[in-house]
C-alpha beads as a LAMMPS data file, in Angstrom:
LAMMPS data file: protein, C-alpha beads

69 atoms
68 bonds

1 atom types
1 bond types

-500.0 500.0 xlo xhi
-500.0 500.0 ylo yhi
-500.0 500.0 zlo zhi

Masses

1 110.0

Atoms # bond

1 1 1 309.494 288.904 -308.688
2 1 1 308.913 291.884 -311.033
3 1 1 310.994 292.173 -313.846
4 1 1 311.130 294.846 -316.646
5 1 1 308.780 295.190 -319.537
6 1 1 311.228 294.470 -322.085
7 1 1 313.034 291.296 -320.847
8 1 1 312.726 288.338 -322.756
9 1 1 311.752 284.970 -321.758
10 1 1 315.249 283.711 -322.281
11 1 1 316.652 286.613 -320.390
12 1 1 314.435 285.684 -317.836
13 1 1 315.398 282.279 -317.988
14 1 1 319.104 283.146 -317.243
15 1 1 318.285 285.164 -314.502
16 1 1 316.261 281.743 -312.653
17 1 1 319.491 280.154 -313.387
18 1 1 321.456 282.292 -311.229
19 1 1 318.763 282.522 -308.178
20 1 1 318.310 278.552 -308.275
21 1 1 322.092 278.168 -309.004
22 1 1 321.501 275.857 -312.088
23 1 1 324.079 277.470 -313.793
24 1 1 326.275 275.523 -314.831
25 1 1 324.531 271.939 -313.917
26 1 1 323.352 269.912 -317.487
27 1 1 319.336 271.114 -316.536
28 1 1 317.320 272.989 -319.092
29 1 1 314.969 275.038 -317.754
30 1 1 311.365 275.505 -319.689
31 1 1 308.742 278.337 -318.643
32 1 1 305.287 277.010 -318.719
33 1 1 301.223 279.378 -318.377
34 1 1 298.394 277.439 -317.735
35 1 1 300.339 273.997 -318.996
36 1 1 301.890 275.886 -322.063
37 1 1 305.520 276.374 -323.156
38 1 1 306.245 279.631 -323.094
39 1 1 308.646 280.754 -326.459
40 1 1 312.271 282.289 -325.128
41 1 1 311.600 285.313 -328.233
42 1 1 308.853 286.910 -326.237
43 1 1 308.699 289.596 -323.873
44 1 1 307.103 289.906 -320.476
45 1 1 305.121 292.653 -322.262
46 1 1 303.996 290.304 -324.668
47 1 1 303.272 287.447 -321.870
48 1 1 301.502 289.955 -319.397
49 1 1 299.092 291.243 -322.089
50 1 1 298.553 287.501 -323.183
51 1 1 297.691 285.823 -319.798
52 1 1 297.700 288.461 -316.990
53 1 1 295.352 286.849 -314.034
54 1 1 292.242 288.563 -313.240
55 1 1 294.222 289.950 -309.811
56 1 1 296.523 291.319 -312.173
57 1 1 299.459 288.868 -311.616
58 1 1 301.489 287.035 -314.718
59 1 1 301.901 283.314 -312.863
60 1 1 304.223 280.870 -314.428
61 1 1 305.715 277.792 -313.401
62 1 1 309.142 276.437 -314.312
63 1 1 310.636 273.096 -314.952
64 1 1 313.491 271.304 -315.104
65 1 1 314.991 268.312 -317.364
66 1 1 317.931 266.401 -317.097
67 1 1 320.024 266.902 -320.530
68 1 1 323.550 264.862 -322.081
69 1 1 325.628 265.467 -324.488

Bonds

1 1 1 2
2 1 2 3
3 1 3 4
4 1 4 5
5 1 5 6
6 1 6 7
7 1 7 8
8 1 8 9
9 1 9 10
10 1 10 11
11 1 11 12
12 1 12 13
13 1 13 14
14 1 14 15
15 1 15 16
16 1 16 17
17 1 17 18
18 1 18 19
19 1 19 20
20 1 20 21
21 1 21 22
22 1 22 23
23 1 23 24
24 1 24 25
25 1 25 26
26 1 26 27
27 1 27 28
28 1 28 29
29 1 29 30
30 1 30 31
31 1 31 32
32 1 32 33
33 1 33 34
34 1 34 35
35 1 35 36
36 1 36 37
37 1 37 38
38 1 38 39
39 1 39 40
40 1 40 41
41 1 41 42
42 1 42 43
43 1 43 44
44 1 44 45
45 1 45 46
46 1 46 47
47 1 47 48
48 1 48 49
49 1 49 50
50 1 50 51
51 1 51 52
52 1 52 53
53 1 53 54
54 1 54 55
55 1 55 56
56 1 56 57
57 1 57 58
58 1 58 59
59 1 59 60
60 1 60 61
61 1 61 62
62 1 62 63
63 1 63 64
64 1 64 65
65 1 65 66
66 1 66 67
67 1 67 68
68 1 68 69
């Protein structure tokens, strides 16, 4: 998926909400590079420049947990 420059980890976030239709279930939804959590203040920018793969890729993975209350 590319996504601009400028959007945030949380906006990101949102937008994986929509496309795995999560959006108004009780799951939270964590971004995670090479087994890290990923803040939701930074920017793909920020991310890219930080962990871009040597074939020029960002990869993430995403997870989901159950939440209450």
């Amino acid at each position: 998926m590319l996504l601009p420059r400028n959007l945030t980890v949380g906006g990101f976030i949102k937008l994986l909400r929509v496309k795995l239709d999560v959006r108004y279930s009780s799951k939270a939804i964590f971004l995670l590079i090479n087994g890290n959590f990923v803040r939701n203040d930074l920017d793909i920018q920020t991310l890219y420049s930080m962990y871009a793969d040597e074939d020029g890729c960002l990869y993430m993975t995403y997870m989901e947990q159950d939440v209450f209350g």
